[in-house]
N, CA, C and O of each residue as an XYZ file, in Angstrom:
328
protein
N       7.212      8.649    -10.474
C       6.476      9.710     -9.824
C       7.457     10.485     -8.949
O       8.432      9.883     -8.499
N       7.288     11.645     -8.704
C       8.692     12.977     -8.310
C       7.844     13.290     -6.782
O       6.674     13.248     -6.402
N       8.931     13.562     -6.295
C       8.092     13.225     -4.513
C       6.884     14.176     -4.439
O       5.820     13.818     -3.935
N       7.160     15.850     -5.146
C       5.579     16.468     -5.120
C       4.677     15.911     -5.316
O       3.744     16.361     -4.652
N       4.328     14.835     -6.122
C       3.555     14.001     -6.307
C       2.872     13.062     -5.499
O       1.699     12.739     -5.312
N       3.938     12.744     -5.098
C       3.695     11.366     -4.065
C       3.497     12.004     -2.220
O       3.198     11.330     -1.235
N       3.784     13.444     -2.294
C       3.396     14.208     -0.840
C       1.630     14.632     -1.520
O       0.786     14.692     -0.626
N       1.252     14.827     -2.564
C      -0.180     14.797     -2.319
C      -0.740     14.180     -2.870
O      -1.740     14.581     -3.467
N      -0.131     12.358     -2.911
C      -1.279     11.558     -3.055
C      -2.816     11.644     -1.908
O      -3.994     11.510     -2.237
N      -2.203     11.926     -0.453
C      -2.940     12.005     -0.117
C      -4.190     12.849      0.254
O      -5.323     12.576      0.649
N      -3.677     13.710      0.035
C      -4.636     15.121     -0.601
C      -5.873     14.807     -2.015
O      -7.000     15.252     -2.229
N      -5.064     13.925     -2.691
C      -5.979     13.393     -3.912
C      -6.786     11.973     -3.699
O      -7.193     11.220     -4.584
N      -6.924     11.792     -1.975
C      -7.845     10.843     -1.731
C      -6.980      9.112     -2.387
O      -7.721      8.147     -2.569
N      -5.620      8.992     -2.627
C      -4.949      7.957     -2.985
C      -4.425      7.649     -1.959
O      -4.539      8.344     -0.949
N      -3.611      6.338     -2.005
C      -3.443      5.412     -1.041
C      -1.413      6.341     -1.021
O      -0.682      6.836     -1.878
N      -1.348      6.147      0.196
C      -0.052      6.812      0.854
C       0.330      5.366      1.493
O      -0.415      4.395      1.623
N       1.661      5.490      1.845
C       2.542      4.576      2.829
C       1.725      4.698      4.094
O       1.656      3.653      4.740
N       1.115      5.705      4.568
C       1.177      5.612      6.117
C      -0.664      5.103      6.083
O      -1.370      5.039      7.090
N      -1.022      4.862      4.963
C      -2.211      4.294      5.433
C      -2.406      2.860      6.125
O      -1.717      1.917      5.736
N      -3.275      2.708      7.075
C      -2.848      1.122      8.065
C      -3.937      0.037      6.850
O      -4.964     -0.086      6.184
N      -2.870     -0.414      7.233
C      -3.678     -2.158      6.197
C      -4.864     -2.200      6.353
O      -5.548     -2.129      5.332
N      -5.412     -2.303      7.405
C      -6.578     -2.258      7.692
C      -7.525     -1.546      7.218
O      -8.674     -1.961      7.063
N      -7.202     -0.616      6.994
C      -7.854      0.580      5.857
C      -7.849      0.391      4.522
O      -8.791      0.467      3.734
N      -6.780      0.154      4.341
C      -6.238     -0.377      3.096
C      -6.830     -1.542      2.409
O      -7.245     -1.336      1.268
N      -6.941     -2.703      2.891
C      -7.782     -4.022      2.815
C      -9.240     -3.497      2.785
O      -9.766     -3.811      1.717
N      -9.834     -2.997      3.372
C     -10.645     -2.651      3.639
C     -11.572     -1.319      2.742
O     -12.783     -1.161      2.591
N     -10.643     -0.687      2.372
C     -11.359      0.607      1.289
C     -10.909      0.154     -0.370
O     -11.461      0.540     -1.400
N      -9.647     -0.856     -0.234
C      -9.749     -1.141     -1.542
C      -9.223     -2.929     -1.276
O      -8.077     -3.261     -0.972
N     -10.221     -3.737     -1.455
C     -10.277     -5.072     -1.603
C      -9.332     -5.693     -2.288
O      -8.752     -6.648     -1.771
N      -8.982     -5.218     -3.690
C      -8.101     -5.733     -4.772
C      -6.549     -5.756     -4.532
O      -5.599     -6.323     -5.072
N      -6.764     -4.617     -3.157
C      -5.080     -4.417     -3.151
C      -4.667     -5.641     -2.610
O      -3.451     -5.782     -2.742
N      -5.128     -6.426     -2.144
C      -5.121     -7.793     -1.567
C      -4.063     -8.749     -2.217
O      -3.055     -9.022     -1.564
N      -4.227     -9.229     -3.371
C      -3.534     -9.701     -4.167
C      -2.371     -9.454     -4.523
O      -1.575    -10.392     -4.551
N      -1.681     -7.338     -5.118
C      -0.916     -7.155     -5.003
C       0.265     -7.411     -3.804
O       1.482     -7.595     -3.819
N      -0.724     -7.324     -2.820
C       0.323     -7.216     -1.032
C       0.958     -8.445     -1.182
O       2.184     -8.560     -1.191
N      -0.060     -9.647     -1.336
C       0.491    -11.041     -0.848
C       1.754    -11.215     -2.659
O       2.592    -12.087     -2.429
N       1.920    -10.681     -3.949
C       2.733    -10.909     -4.620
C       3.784    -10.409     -4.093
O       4.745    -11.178     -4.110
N       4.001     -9.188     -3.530
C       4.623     -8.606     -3.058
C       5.072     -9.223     -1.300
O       5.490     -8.613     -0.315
N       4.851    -10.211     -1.458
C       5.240    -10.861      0.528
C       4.774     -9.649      1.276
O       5.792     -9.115      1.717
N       3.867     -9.063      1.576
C       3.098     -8.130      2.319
C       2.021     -9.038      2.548
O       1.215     -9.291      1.652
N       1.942     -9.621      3.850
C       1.011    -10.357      4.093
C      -0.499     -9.771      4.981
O      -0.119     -9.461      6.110
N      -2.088     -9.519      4.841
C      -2.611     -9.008      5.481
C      -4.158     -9.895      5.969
O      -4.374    -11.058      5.631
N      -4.891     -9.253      6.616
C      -5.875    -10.114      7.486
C      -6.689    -10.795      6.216
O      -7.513    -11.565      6.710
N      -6.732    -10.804      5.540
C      -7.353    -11.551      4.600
C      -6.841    -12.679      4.060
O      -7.562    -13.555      3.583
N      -5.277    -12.755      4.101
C      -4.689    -13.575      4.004
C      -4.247    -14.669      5.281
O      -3.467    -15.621      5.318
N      -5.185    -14.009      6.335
C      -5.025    -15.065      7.725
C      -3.585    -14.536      8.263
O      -3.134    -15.294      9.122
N      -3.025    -13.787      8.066
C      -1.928    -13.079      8.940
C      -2.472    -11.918      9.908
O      -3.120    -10.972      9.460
N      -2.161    -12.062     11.262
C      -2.740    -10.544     11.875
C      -2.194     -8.996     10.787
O      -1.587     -8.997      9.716
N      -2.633     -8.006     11.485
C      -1.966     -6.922     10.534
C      -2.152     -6.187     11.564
O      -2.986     -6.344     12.456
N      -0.969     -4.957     11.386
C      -0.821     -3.813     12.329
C      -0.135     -3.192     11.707
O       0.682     -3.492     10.837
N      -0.471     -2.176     12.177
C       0.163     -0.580     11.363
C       0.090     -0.329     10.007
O      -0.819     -0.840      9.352
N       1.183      0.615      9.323
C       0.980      0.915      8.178
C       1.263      0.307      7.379
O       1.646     -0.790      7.785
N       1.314      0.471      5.737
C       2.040     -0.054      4.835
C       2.995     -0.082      4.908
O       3.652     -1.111      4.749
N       3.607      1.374      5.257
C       5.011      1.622      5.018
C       6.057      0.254      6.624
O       7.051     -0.467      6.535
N       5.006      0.587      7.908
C       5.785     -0.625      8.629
C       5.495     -1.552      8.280
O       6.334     -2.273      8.819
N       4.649     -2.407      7.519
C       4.835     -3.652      7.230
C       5.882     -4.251      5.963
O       6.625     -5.231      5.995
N       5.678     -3.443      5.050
C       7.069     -3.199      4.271
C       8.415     -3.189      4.651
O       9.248     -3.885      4.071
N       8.722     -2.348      5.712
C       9.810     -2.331      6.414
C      10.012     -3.958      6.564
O      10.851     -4.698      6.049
N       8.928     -4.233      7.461
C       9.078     -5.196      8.429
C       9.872     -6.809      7.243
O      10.515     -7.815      7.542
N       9.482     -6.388      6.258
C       9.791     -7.427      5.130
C      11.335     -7.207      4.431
O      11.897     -7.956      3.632
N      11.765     -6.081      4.935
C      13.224     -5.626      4.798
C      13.430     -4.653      3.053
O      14.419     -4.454      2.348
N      12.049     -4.283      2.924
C      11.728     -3.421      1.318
C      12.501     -1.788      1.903
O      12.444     -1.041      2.880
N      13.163     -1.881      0.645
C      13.569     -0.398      0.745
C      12.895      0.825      0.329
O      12.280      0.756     -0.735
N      12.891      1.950      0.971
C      12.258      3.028      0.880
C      11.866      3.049     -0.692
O      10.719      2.671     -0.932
N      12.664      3.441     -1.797
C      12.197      3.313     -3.132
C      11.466      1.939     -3.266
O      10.599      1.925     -4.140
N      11.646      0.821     -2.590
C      10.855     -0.134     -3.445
C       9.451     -0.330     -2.581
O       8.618     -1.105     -3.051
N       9.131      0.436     -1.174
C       7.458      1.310     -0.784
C       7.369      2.050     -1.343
O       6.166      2.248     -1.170
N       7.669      2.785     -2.005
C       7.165      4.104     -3.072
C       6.627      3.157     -4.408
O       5.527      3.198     -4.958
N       7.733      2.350     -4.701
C       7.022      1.851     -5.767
C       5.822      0.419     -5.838
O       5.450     -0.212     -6.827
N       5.531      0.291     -4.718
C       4.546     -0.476     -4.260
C       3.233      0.374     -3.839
O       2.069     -0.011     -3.954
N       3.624      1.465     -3.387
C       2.762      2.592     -3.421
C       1.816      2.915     -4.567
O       0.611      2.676     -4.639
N       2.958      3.765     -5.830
C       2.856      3.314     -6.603
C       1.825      2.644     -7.471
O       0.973      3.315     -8.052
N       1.896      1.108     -7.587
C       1.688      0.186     -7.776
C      -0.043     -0.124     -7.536
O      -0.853     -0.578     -8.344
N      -0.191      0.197     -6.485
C      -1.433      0.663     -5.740
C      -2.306      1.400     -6.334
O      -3.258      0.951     -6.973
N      -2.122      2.254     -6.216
C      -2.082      3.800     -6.901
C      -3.089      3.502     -8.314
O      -4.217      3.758     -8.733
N      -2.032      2.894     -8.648
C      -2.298      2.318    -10.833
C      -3.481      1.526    -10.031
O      -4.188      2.328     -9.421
N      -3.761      0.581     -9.918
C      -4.197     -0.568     -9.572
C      -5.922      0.272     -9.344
O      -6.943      0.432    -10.014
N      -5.499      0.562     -8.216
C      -7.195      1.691     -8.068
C      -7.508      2.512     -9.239
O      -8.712      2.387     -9.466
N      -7.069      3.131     -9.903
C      -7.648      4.275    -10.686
C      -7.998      3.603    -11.843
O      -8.931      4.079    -12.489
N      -7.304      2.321    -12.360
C      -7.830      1.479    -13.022
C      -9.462      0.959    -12.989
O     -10.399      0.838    -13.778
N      -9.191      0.756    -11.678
C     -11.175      0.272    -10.908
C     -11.896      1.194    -11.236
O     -13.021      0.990    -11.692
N     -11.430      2.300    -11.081
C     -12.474      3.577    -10.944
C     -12.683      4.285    -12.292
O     -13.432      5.259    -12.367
């Protein structure tokens, strides 16, 4: 995906980096599973959670391309559901 793309995921109602977990967990349930394959650990998994995707990613030492492609990842994952 070419960054025009990925600057209006959120315009197209899709999941962005800067959405907070909490939202995230929360508006789409399934992403659950991906996070914890991915060592993104969130309140469902009994870890507190704070902030965004993109800082908790960080926080796991993931590089910018590999949150895009967890993004991404996401992304597929929902539109599949829907």
């Amino acid at each position: 995906m070419v960054d025009s793309e990925r600057s209006n995921r959120q315009e197209l109602g899709l999941i962005s980096k800067q959405i907070l977990l909490e939202d995230l967990v929360r508006e789409y349930p399934q992403a659950v599973r991906l996070l914890m394959e991915r060592g993104i650990r969130c309140l469902a998994c009994g870890e507190p959670m704070w902030g965004t995707l993109e800082s908790a990613a960080v926080d796991k030492n993931f590089t910018a391309a590999e949150i895009d492609l967890i993004v991404d990842e996401l992304n597929a994952m929902i539109s599949e559901h829907n």
